[in-house]
PDB file with one MODEL, atoms N, CA, C and O in Angstrom:
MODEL        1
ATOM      1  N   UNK A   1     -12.864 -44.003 -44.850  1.00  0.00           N
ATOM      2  CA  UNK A   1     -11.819 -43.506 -45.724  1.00  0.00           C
ATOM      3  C   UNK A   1     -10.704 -42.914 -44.864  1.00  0.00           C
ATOM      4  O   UNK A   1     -10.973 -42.100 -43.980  1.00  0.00           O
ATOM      5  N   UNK A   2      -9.273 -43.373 -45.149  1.00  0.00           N
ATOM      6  CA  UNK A   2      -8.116 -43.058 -44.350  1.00  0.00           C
ATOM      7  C   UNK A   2      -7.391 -42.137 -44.975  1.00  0.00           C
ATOM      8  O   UNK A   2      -7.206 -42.280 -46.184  1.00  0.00           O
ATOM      9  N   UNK A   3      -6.718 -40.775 -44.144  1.00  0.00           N
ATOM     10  CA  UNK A   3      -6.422 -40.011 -45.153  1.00  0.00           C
ATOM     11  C   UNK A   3      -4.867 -39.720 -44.567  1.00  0.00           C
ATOM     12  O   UNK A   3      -4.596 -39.958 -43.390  1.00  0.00           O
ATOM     13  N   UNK A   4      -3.899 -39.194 -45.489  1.00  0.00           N
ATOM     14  CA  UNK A   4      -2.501 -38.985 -44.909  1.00  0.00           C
ATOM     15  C   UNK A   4      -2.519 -38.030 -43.899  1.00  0.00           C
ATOM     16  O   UNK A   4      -3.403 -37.260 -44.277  1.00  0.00           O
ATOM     17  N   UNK A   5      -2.048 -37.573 -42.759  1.00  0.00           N
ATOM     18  CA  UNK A   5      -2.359 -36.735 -41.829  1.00  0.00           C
ATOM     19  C   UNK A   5      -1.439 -35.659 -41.420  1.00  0.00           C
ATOM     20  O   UNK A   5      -1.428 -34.911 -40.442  1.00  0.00           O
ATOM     21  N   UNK A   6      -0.405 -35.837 -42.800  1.00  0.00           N
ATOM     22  CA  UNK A   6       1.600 -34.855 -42.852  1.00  0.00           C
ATOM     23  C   UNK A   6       0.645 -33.874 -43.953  1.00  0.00           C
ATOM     24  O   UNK A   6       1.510 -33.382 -44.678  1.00  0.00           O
ATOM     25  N   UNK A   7      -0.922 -33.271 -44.506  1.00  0.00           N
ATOM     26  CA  UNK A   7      -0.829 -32.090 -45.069  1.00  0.00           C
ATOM     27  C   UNK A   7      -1.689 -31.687 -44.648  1.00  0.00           C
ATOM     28  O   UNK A   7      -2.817 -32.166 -44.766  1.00  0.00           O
ATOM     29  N   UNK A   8      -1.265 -30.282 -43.788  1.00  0.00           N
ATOM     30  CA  UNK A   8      -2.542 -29.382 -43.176  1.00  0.00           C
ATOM     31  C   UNK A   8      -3.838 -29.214 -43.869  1.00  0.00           C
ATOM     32  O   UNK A   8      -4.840 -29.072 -43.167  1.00  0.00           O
ATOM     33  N   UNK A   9      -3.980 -29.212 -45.554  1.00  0.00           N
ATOM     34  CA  UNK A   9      -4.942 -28.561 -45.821  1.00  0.00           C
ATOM     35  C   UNK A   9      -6.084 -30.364 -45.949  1.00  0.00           C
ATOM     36  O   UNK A   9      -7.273 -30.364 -46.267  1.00  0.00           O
ATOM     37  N   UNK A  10      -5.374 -31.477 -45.650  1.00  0.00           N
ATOM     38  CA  UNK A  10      -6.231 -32.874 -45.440  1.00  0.00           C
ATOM     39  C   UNK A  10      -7.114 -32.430 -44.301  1.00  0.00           C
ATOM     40  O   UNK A  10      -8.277 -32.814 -44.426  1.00  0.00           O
ATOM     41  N   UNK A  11      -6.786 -31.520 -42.921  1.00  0.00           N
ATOM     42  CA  UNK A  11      -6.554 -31.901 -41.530  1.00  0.00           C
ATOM     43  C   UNK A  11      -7.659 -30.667 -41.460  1.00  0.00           C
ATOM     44  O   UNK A  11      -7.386 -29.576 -41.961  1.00  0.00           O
ATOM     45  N   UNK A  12      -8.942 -30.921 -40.795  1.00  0.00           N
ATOM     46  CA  UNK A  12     -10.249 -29.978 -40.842  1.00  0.00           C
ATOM     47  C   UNK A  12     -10.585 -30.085 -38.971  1.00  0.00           C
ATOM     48  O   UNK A  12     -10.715 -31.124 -38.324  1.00  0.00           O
ATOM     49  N   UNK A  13     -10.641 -28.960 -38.567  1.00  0.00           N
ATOM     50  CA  UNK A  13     -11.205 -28.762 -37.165  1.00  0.00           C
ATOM     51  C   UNK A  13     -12.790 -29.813 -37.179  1.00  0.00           C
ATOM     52  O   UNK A  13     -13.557 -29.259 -37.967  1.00  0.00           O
ATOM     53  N   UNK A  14     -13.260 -30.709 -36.754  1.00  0.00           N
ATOM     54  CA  UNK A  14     -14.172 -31.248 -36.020  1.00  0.00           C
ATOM     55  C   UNK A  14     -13.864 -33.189 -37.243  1.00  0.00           C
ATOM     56  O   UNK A  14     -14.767 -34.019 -37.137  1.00  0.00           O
ATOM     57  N   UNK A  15     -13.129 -33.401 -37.803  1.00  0.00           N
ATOM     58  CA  UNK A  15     -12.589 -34.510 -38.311  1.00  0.00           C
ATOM     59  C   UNK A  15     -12.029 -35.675 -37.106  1.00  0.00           C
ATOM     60  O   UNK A  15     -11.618 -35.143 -36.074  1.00  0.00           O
ATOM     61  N   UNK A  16     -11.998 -36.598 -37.130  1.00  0.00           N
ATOM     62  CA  UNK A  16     -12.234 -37.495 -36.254  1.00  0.00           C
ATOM     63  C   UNK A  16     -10.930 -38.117 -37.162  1.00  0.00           C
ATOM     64  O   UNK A  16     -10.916 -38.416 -38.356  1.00  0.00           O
ATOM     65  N   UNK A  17      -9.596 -38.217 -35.918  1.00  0.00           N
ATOM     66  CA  UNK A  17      -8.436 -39.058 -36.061  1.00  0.00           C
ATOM     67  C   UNK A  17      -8.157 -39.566 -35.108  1.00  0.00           C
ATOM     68  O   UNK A  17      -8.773 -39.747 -34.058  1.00  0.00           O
ATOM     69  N   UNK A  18      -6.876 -39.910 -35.548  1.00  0.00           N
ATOM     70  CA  UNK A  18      -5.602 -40.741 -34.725  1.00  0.00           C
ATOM     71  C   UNK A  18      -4.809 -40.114 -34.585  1.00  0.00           C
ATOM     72  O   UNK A  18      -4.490 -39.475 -35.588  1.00  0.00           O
ATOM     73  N   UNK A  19      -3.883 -39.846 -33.155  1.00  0.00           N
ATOM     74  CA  UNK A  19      -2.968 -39.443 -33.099  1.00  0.00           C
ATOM     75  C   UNK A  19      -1.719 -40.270 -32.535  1.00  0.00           C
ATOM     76  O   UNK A  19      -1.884 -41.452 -32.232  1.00  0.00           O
ATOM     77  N   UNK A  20      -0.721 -39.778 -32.421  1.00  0.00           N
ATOM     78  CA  UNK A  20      -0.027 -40.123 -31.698  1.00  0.00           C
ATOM     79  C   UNK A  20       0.811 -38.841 -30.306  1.00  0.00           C
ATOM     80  O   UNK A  20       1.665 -37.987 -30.541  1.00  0.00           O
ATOM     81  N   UNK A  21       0.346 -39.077 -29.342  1.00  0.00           N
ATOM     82  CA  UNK A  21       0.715 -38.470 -28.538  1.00  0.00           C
ATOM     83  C   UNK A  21       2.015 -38.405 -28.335  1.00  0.00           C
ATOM     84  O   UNK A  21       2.642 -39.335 -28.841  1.00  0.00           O
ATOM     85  N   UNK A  22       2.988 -37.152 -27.429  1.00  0.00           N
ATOM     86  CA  UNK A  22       4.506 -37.119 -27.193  1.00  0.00           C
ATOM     87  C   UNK A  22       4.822 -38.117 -26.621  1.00  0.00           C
ATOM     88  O   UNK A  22       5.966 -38.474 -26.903  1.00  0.00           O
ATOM     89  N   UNK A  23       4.113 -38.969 -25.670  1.00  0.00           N
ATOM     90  CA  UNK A  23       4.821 -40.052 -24.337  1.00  0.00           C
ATOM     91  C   UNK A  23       4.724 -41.134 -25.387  1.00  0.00           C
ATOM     92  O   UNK A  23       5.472 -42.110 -25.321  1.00  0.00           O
ATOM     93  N   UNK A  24       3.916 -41.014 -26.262  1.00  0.00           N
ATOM     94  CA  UNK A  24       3.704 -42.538 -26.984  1.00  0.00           C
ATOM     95  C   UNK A  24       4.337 -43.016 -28.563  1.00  0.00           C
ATOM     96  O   UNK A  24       4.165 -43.949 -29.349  1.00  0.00           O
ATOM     97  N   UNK A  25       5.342 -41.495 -28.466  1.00  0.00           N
ATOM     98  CA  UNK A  25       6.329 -41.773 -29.893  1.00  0.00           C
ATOM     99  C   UNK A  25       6.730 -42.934 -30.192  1.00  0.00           C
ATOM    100  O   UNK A  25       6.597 -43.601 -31.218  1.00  0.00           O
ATOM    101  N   UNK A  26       7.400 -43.197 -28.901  1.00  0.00           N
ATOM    102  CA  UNK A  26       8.434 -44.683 -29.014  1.00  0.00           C
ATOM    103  C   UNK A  26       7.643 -45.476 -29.261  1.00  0.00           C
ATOM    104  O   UNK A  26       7.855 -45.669 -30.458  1.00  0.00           O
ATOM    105  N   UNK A  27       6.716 -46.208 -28.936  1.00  0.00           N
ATOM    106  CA  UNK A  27       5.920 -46.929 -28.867  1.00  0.00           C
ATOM    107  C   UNK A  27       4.839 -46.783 -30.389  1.00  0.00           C
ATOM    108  O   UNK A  27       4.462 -47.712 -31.103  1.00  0.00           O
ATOM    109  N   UNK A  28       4.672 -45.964 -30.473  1.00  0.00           N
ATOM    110  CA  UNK A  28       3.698 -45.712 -31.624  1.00  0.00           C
ATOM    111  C   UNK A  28       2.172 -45.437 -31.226  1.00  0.00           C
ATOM    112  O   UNK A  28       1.514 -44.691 -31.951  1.00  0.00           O
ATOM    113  N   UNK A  29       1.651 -45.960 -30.207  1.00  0.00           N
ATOM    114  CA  UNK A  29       0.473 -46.168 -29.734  1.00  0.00           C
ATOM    115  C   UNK A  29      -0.528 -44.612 -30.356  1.00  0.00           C
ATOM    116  O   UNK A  29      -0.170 -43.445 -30.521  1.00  0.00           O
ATOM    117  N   UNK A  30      -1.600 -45.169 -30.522  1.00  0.00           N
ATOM    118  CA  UNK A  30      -2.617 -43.976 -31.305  1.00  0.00           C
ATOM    119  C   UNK A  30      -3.782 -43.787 -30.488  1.00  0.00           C
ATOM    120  O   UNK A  30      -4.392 -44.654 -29.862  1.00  0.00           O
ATOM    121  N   UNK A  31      -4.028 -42.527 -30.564  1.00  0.00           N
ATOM    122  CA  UNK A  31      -4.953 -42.083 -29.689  1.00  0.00           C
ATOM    123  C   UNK A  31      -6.262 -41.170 -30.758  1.00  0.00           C
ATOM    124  O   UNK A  31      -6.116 -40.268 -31.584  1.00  0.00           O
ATOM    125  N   UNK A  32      -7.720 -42.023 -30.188  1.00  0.00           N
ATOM    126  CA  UNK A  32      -8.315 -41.633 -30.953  1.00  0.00           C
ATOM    127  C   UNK A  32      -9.134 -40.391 -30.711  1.00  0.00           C
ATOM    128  O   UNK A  32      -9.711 -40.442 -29.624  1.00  0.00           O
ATOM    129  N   UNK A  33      -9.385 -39.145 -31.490  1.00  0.00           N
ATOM    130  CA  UNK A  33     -10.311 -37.687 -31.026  1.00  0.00           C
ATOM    131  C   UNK A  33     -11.124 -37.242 -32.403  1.00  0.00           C
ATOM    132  O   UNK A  33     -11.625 -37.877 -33.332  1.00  0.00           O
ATOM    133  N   UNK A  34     -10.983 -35.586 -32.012  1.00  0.00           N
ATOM    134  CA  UNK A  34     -12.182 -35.289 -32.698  1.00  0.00           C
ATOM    135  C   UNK A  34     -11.220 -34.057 -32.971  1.00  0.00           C
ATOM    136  O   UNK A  34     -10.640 -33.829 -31.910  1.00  0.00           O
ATOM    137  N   UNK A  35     -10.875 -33.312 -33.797  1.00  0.00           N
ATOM    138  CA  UNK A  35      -9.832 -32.051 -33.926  1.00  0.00           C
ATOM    139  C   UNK A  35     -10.624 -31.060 -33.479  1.00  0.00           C
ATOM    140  O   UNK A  35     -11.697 -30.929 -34.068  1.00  0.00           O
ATOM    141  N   UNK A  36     -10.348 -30.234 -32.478  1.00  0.00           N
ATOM    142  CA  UNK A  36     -10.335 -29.011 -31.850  1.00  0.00           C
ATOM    143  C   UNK A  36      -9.505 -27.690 -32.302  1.00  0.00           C
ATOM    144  O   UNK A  36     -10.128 -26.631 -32.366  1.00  0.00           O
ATOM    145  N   UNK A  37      -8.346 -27.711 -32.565  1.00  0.00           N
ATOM    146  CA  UNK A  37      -7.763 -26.793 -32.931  1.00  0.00           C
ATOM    147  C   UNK A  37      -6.510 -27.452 -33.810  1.00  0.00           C
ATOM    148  O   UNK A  37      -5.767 -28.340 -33.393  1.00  0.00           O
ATOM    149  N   UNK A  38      -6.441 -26.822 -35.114  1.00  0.00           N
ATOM    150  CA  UNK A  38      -4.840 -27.642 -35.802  1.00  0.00           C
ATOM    151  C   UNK A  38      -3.691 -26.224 -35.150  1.00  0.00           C
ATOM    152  O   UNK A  38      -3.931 -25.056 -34.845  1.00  0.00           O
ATOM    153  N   UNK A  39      -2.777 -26.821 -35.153  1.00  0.00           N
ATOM    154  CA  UNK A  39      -1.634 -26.141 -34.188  1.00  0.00           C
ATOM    155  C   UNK A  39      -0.350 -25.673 -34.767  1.00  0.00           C
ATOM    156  O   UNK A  39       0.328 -24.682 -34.493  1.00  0.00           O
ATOM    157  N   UNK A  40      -0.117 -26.956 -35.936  1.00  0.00           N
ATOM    158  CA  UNK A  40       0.712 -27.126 -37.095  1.00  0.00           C
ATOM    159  C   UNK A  40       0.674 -25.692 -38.190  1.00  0.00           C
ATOM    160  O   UNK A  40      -0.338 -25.605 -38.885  1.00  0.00           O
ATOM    161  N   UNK A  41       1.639 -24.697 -38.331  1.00  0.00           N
ATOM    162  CA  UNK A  41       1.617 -23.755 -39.367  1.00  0.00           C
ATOM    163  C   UNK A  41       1.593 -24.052 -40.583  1.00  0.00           C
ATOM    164  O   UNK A  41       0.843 -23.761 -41.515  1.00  0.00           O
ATOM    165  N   UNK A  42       2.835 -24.891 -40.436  1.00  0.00           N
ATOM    166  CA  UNK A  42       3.268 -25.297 -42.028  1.00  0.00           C
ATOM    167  C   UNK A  42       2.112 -25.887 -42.776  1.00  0.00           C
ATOM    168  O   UNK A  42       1.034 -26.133 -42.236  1.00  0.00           O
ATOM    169  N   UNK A  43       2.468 -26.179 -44.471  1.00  0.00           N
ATOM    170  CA  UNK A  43       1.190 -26.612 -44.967  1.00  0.00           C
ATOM    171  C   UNK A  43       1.757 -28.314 -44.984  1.00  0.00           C
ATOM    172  O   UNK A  43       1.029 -29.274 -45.235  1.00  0.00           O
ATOM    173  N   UNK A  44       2.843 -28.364 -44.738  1.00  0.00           N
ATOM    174  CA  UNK A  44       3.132 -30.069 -44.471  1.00  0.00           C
ATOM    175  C   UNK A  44       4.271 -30.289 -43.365  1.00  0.00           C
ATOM    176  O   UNK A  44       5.209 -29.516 -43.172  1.00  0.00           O
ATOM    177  N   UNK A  45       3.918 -31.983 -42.385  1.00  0.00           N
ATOM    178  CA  UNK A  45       5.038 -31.522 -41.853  1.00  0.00           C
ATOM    179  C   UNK A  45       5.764 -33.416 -41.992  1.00  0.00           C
ATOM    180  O   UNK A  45       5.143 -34.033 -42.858  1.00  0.00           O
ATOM    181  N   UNK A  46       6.624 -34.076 -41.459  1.00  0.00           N
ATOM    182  CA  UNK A  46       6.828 -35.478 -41.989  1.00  0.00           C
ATOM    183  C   UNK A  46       6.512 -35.861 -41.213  1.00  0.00           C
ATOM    184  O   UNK A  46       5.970 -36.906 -41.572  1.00  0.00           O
ATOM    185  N   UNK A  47       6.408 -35.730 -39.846  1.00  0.00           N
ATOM    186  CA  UNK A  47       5.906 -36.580 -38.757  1.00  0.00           C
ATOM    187  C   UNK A  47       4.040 -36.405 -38.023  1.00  0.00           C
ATOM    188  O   UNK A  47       3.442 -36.772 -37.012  1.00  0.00           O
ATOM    189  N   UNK A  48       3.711 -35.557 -39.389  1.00  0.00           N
ATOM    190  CA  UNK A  48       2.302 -35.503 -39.179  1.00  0.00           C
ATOM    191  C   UNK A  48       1.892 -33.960 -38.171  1.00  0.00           C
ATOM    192  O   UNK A  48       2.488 -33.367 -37.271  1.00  0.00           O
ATOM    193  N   UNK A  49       0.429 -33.721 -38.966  1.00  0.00           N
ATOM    194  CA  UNK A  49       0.219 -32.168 -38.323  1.00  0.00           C
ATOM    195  C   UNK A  49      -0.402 -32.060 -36.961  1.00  0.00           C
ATOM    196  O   UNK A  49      -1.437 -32.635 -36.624  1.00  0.00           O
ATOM    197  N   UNK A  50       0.311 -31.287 -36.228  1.00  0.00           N
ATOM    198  CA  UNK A  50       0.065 -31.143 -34.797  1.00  0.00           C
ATOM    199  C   UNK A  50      -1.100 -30.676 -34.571  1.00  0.00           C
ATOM    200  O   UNK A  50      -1.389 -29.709 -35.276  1.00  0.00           O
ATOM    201  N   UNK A  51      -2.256 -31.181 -33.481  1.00  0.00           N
ATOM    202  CA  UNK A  51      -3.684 -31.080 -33.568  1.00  0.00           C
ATOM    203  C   UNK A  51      -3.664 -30.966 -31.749  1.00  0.00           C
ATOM    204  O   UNK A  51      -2.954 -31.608 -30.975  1.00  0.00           O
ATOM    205  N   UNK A  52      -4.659 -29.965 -31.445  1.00  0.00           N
ATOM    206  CA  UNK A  52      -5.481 -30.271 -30.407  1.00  0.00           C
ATOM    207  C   UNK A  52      -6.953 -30.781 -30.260  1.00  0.00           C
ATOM    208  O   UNK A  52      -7.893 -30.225 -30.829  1.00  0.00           O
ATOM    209  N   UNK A  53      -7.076 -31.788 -29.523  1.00  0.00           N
ATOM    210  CA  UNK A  53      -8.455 -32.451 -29.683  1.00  0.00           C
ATOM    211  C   UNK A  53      -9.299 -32.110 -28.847  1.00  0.00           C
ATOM    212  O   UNK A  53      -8.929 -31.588 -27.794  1.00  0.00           O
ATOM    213  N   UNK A  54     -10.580 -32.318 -29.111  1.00  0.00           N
ATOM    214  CA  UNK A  54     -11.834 -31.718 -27.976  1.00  0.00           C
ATOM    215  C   UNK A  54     -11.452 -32.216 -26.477  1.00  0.00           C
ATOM    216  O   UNK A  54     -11.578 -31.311 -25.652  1.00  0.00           O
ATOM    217  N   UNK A  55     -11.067 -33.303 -26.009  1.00  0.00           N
ATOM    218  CA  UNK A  55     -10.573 -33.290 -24.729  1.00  0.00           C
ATOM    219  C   UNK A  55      -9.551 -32.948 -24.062  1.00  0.00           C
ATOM    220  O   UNK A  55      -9.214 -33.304 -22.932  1.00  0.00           O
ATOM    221  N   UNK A  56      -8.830 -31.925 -25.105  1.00  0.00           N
ATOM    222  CA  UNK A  56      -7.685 -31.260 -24.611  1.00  0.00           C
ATOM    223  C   UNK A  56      -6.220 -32.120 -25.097  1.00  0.00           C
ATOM    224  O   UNK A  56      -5.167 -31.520 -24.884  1.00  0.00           O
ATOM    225  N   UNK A  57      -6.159 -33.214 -25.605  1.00  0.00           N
ATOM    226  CA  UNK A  57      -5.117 -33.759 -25.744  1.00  0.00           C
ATOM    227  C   UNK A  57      -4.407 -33.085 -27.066  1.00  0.00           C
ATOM    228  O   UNK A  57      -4.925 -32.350 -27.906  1.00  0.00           O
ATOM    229  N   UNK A  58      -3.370 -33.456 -27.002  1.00  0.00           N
ATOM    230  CA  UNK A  58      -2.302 -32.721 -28.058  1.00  0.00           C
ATOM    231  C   UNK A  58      -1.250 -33.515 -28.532  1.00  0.00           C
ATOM    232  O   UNK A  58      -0.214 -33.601 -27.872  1.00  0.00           O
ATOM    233  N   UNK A  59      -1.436 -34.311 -29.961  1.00  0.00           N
ATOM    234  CA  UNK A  59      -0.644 -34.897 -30.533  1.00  0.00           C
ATOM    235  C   UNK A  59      -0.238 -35.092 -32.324  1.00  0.00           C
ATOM    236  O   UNK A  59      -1.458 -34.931 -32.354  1.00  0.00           O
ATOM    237  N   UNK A  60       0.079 -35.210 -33.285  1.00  0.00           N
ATOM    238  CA  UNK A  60       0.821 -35.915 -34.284  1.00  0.00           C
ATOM    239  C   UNK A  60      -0.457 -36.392 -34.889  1.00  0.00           C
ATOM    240  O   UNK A  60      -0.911 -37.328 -34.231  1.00  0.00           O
ATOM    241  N   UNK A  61      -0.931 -36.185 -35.552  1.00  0.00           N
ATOM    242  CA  UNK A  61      -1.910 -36.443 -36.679  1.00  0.00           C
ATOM    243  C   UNK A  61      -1.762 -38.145 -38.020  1.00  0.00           C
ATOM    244  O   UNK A  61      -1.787 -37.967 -39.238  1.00  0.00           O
ATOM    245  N   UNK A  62      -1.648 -39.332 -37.495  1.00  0.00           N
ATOM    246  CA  UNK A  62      -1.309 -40.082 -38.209  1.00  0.00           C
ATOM    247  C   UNK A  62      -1.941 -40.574 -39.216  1.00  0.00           C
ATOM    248  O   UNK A  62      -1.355 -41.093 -40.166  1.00  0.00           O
ATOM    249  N   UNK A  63      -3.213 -40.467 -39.124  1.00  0.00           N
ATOM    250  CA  UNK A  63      -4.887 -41.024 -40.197  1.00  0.00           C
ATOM    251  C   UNK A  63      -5.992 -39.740 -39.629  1.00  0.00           C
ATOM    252  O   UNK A  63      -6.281 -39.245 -38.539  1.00  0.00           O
ATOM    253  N   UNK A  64      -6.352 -39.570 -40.915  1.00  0.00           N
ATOM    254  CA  UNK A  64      -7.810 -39.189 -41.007  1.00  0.00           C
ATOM    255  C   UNK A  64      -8.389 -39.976 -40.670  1.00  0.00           C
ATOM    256  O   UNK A  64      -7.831 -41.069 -40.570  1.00  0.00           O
ATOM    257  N   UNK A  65      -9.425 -39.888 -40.411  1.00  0.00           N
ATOM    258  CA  UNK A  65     -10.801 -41.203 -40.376  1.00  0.00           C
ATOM    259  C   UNK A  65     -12.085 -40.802 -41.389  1.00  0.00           C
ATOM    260  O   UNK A  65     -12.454 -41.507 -42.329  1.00  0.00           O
ATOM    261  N   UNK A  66     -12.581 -39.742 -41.063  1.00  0.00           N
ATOM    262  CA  UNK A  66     -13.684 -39.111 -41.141  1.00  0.00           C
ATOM    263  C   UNK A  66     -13.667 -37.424 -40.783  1.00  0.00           C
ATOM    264  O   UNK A  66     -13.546 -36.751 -39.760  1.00  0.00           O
ATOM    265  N   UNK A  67     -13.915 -37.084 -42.641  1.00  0.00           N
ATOM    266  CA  UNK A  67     -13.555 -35.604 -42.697  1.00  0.00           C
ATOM    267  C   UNK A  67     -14.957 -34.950 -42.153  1.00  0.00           C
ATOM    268  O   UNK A  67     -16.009 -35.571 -41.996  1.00  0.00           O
ATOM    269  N   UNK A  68     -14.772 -33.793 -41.943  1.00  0.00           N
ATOM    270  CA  UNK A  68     -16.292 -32.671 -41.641  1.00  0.00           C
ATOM    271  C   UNK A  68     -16.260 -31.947 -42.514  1.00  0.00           C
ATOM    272  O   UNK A  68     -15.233 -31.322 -42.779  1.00  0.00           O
ATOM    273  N   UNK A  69     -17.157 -31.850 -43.071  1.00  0.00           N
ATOM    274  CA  UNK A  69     -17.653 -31.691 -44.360  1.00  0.00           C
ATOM    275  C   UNK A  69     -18.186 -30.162 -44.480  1.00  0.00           C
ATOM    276  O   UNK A  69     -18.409 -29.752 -43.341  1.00  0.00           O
ATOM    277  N   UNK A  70     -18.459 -29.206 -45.428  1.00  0.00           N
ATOM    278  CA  UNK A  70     -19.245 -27.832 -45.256  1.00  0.00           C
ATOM    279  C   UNK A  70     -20.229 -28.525 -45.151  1.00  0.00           C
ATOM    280  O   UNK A  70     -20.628 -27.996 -44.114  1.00  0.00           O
ATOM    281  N   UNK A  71     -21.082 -29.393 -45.388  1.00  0.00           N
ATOM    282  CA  UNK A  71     -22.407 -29.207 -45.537  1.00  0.00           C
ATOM    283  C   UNK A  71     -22.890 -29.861 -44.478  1.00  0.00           C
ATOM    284  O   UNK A  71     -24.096 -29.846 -44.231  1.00  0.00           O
ATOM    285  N   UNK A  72     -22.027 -30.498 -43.744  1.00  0.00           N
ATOM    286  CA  UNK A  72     -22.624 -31.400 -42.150  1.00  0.00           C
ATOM    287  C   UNK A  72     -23.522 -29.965 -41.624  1.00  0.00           C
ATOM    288  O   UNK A  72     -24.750 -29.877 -41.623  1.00  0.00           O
ATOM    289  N   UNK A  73     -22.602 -28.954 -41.213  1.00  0.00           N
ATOM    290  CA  UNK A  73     -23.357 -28.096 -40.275  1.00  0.00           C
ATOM    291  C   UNK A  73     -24.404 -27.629 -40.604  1.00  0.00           C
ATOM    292  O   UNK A  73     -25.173 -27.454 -39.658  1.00  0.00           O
ATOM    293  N   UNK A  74     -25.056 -27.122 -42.324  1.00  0.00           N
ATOM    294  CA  UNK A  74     -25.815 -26.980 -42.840  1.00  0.00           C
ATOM    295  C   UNK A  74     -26.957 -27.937 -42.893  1.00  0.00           C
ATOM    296  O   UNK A  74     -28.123 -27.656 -43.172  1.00  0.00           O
ATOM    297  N   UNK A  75     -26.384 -29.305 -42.537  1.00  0.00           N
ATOM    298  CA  UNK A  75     -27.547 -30.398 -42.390  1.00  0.00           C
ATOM    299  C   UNK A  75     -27.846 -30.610 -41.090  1.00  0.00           C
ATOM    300  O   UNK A  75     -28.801 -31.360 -40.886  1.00  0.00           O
ATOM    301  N   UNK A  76     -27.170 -30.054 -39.956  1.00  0.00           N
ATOM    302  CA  UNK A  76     -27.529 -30.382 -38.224  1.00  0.00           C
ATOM    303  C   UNK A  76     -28.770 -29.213 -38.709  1.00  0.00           C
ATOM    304  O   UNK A  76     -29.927 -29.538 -38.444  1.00  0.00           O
ATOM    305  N   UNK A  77     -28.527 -27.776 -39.458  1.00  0.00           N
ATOM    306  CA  UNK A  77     -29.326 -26.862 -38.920  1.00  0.00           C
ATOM    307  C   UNK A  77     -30.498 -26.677 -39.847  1.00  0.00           C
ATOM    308  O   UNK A  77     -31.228 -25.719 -39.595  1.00  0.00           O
ATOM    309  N   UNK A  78     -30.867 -27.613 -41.118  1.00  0.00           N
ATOM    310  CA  UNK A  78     -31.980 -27.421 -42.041  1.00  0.00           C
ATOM    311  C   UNK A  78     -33.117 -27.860 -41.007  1.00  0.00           C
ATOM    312  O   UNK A  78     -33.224 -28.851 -40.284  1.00  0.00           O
ATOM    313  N   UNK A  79     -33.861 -26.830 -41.200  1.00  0.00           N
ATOM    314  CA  UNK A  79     -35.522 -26.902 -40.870  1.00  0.00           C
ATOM    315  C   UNK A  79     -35.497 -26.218 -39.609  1.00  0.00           C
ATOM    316  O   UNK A  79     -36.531 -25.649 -39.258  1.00  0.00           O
ATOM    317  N   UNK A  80     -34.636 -26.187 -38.982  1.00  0.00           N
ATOM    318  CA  UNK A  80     -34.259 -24.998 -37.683  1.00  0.00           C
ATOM    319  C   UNK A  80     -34.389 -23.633 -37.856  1.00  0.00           C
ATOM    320  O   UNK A  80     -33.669 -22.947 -38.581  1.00  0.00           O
ATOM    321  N   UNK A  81     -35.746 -23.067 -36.871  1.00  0.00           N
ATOM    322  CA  UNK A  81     -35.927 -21.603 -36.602  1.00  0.00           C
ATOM    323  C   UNK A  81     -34.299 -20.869 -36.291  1.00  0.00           C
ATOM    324  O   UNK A  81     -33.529 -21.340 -35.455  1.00  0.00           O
ATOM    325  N   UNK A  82     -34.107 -20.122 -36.810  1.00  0.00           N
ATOM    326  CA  UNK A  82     -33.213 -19.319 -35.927  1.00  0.00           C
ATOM    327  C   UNK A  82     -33.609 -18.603 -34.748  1.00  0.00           C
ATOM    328  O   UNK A  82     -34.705 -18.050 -34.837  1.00  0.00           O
ATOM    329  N   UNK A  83     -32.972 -18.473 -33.634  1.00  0.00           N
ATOM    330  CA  UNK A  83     -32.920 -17.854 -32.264  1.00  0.00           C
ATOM    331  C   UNK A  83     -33.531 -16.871 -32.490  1.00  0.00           C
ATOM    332  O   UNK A  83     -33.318 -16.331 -33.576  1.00  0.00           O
ATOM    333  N   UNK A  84     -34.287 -16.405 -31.776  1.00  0.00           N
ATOM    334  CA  UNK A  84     -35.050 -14.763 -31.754  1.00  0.00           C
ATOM    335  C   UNK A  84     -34.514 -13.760 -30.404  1.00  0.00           C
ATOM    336  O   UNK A  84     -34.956 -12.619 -30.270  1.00  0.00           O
TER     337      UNK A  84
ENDMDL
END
């Protein structure tokens, strides 16, 4: 499922997109990550919300791919002791 990537509240820290990086405006070229930090204030922006990704890259938000969900983390940790 592809999602518009110009409204912050689409755009979830650990969601898996496309970006488009600064060197690769002209060109268009998309770069694919995992959202690390959204960067973007506004709640929309037209050229897509500014994201940092787990490997450090920093670009333009063009597609969702695959949102993270509340209940993913709740499902990594069912049946898991907690730390003592």
């Amino acid at each position: 499922m592809m999602t518009d990537g110009q409204v912050r509240s689409n755009v979830t820290k650990g969601a898996e997109v496309l970006i488009v990086l600064k060197r690769d405006q002209r060109t268009g070229e998309l770069t694919r990550g995992v959202v690390k930090d959204i960067l973007t204030r506004s709640e929309n922006h037209p050229h897509g919300i500014k994201v940092r990704l787990t490997d450090g890259k920093i670009g333009r938000v063009q597609e969702i791919i695959t949102h993270k969900t509340a209940g993913s983390e709740a499902e990594k940790t069912a049946g898991k002791k907690p730390p003592t």
